[in-house]
C-alpha positions in Angstrom: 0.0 0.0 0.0 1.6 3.2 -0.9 1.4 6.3 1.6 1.5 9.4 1.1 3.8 11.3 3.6 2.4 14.1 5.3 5.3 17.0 5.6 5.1 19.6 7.7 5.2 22.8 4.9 4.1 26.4 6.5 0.8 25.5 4.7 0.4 22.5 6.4 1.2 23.6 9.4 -1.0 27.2 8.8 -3.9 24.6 8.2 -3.5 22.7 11.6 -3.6 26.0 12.7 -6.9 26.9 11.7 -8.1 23.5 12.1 -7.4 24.0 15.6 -8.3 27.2 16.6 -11.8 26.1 14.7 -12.1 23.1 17.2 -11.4 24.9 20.2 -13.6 28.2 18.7 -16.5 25.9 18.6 -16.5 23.9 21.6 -15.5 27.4 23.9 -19.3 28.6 22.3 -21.1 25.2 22.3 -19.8 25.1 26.3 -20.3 28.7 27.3 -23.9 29.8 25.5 -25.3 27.0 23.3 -28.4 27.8 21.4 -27.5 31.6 21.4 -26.4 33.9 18.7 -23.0 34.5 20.1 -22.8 30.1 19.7 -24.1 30.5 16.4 -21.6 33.2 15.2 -19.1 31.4 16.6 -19.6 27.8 14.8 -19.9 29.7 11.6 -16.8 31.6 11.9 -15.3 28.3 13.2 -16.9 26.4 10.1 -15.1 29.0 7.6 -11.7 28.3 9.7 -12.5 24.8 9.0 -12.6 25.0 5.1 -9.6 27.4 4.9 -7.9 24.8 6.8 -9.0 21.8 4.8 -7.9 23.9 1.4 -4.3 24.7 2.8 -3.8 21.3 3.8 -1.7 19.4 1.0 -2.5 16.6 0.2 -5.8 16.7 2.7 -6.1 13.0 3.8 -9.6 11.2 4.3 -8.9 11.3 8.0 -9.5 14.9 8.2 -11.2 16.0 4.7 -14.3 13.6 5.9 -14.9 14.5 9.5 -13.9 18.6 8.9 -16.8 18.6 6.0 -19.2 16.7 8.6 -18.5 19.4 11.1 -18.7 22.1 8.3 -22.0 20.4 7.4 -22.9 20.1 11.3 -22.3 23.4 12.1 -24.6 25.3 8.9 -27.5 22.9 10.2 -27.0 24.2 13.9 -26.7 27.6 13.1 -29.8 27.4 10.8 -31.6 25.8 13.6 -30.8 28.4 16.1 -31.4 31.4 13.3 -35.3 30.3 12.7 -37.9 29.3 14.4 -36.3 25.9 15.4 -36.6 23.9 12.4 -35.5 20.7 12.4 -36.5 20.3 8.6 -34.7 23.3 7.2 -31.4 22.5 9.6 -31.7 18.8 8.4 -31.7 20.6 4.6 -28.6 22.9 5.8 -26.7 20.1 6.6 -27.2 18.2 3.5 -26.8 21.1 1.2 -23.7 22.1 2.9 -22.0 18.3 3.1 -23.1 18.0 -1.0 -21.4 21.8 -1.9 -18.5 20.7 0.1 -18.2 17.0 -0.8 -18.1 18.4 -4.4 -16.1 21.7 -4.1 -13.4 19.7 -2.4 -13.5 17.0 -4.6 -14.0 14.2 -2.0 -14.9 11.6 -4.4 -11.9 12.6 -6.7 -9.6 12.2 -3.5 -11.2 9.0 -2.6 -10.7 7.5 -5.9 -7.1 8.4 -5.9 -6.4 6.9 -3.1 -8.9 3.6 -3.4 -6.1 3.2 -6.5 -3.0 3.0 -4.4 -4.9 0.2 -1.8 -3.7 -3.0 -4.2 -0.6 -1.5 -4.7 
């Protein structure tokens, strides 16, 4: 199986960076005023951190690209719940919307092909 080595570039280590300081951004809000509009601004602004992250990351592996575009995806339904009248139907839209846009816009199934390649190798 062939690998691909993860190298620590000022990219990379810019997206850690972000990647971080999204995880700790949204669980200091989810911990200190869930349900509010300061928690809602806050996962947003920690979803965007996520993205930017996922982008500077080269080569993004699954182990991260998957779970940082369910969080992404998480955090549009949550703060579409918490910006209307408590929807569970438009949050549960939200989140799919927002996992299909990202799935696509950072090529997810692309990524998985390449690497489903390398598994026999």
């Amino acid at each position: 199986m062939m690998k691909t080595r993860f190298s620590w570039t000022l990219s990379n280590c810019f997206a850690i960076l972000l990647l971080l300081l999204g995880a700790i951004l949204t669980s200091w809000a989810l911990i200190t005023s869930f349900g509010t509009r300061i928690s809602v601004d806050a996962v947003v602004t920690a979803a965007g951190l996520w993205i930017v992250g996922v982008i500077f990351l080269h080569p993004a592996p699954i182990s991260i690209l998957i779970p940082a575009i369910a969080l992404v995806s998480l955090g549009a339904g949550y703060a579409s719940y918490y910006s209307s009248p408590h929807s569970w139907l438009g949050a549960i839209v939200a989140v799919l919307i927002t996992g299909a846009i990202l799935s696509y816009g950072l090529s997810l199934r692309k990524t998985i092909r390449q690497r489903h390649s390398h598994w026999y190798h």
